[in-house]
Steps between C-alpha positions, in 0.01 A plus 500: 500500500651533849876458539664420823710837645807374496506354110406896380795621715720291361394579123483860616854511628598332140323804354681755700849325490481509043518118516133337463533230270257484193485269196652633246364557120679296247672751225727452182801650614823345493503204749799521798276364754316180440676143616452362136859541426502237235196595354297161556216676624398614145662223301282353236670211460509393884117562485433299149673245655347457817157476296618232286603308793193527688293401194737242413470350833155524558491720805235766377410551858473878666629407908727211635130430643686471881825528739747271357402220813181519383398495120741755367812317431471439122780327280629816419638574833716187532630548126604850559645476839746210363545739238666765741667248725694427195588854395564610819694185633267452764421189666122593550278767399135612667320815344299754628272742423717796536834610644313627755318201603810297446719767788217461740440144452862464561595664722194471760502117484898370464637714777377357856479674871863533596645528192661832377472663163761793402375668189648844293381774639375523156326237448186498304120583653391142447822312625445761852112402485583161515738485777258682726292227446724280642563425835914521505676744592637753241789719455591768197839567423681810331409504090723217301722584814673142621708592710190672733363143417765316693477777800104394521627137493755508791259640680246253451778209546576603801160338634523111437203361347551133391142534397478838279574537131648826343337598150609771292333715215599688273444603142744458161400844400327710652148690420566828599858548419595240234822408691581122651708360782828327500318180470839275497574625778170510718426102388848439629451682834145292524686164413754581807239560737234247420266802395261444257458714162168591322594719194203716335588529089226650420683781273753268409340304270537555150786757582788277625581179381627324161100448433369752785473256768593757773826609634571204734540269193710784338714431789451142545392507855204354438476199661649685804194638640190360714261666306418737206231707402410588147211711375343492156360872485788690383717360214273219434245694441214323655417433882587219774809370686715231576659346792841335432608246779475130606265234441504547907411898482245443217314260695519704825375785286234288371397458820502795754557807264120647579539723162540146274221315650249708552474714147349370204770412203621675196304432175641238245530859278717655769753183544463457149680898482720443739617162289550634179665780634751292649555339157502880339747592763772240417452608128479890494740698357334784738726456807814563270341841431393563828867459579591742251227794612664425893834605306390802353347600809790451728714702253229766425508582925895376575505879647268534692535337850143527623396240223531164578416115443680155356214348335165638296433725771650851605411741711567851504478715857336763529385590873174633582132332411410842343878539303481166325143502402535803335770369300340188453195729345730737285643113363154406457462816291752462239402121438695283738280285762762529787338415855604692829551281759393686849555457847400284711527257244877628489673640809398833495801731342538186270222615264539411144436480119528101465606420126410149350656414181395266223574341232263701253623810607739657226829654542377866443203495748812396771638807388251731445343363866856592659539789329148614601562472866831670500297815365170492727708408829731734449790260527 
């Protein structure tokens, strides 16, 4: 079939540059890459349970049939977005069909012309997607760096605008590099200056928190922030989002964001997931363990200054496409599923081995993993 000339060149220069991106082969090495940090993805339990409530409630049905306006919005939906208002301390909750249909849907529809959005430099693919789908005006600012925040701001203030609002996005912890912002003091900074604060949790949850709720309950800052953004796909296991806000902002949402209204809705079996995994999640003795493995990490790498990362995820530089993918592959080798993480989807010289931890990995894969890379990286 004929391809337009431009499309080959760019999977061409992907070929020549060592960085075309294929689907990769699922093996039975030791898993330190997947988001299932809890290990709800493969529970039994979670997905007996979810069949016994879908038979018990009669919903044998295969689609939510329509969007959620139209003939999609089945009981479950109500019943399990009360259900997170209430472990989340949330006034109001609206769900969508993925994180990345929740960042777009956001962030194209609640920011209007005139407005200006700072964002981490950072920031994740979606949350960037989104904004240029908006019509403000948008500024990044220097990595969990505040005070280049308040710089960007000045500027910015020095214009007066009686009619713009200032938003500001960030995440809790962050994708590529497992580390967070001072978030006490960046909802502080937005409270002086009228700014407000969308916060994306989406690898917070199930990590920090008495029950996992995320780290901005850990912290009690909650209720402090415009809006927050939780996905289901990594320690719960099972896929969708959540918007935390207002009865106000879930209405607007309801309303204008393009990526809610015009999609079809999850399945009763994929709210039904996402439900009992909430219930599994304030139960599990898994998040005390994942603790634990985040320990024995920390302490198994305390020397070594390139490795790096708060939460379930670390990363480990190594610059050059071609360096880390070749000890990615020598990883691979010896039994440890341990992704490289290439440029551009990392500044380039930022290149990396990303490490996710979990729950149901033991103390002497940690070990043997570090260990392992010491010898093949010559570290």
């Amino acid at each position: 079939m004929k391809m337009p000339k431009k499309i080959q060149a760019k999977i061409q220069d992907r070929i020549q540059n060592n960085v075309l991106r294929t689907l990769p082969v699922t093996t039975k090495t030791v898993d330190f890459s997947s988001n299932d940090y809890l290990g709800f993805a493969t529970s039994q339990t979670i997905f007996n349970k979810t069949h016994q409530l879908l038979i018990d409630r009669n919903l044998q049905q295969n689609g939510a049939t329509g969007s959620r306006l139209l003939s999609g919005n089945h009981e479950l939906y109500q019943e399990v977005e009360t259900h997170i208002c209430k472990f989340h301390n949330s006034e109001a909750a609206i769900i969508f069909n993925s994180g990345y249909d929740a960042n777009i849907g956001f962030f194209s529809a609640v920011p209007q012309r005139g407005d200006i959005i700072f964002y981490d430099e950072y920031i994740h693919a979606s949350i960037r997607d989104g904004i240029n789908m908006s019509n403000a005006k948008a500024y990044k600012f220097k990595h969990n760096n505040l005070e280049d925040l308040q710089k960007k701001l000045k500027k910015i203030q020095q214009t007066k605008s009686n009619q713009r609002e200032i938003y500001v996005v960030t995440e809790s912890v962050f994708s590529m590099d497992g580390d967070s912002p001072n978030l006490a003091e960046l909802i502080q900074l937005c409270n002086n200056n009228n700014l407000y604060l969308i916060v994306d949790e989406a690898h917070a949850i199930g990590v920090f928190g008495p029950s996992g709720e995320g780290l901005l309950q850990e912290l009690n800052l909650e209720t402090e922030v415009f809006a927050r953004i939780y996905t289901f796909g990594k320690a719960l296991g099972c896929h969708g989002a959540v918007i935390l806000g207002s009865e106000t902002l879930k209405t607007y949402l309801i309303n204008f964001a393009r990526s809610f209204i015009y999609t079809t809705g999850l399945s009763p079996h994929a709210i039904a997931t996402i439900k009992i995994a909430y219930e599994e999640l304030a139960e599990t003795k898994a998040i005390h363990t994942l603790r634990k493995n985040i320990k024995i990490f920390h302490q198994e790498t305390k020397t070594l200054d390139f490795i790096f990362g708060n939460a379930a995820i670390h990363c480990c530089i190594i610059s050059g496409n071609n360096n880390v993918k070749n000890v990615a592959k020598q990883l691979q080798t010896k039994g440890f599923e341990v992704k490289p993480i290439l440029s551009p989807t990392v500044p380039k010289g930022k290149e990396r081995l990303r490490f996710c931890l979990h729950s149901y990995n033991t103390e002497t894969e940690i070990k043997e993993v570090i260990s392992t890379l010491k010898k093949v990286s010559s570290i």
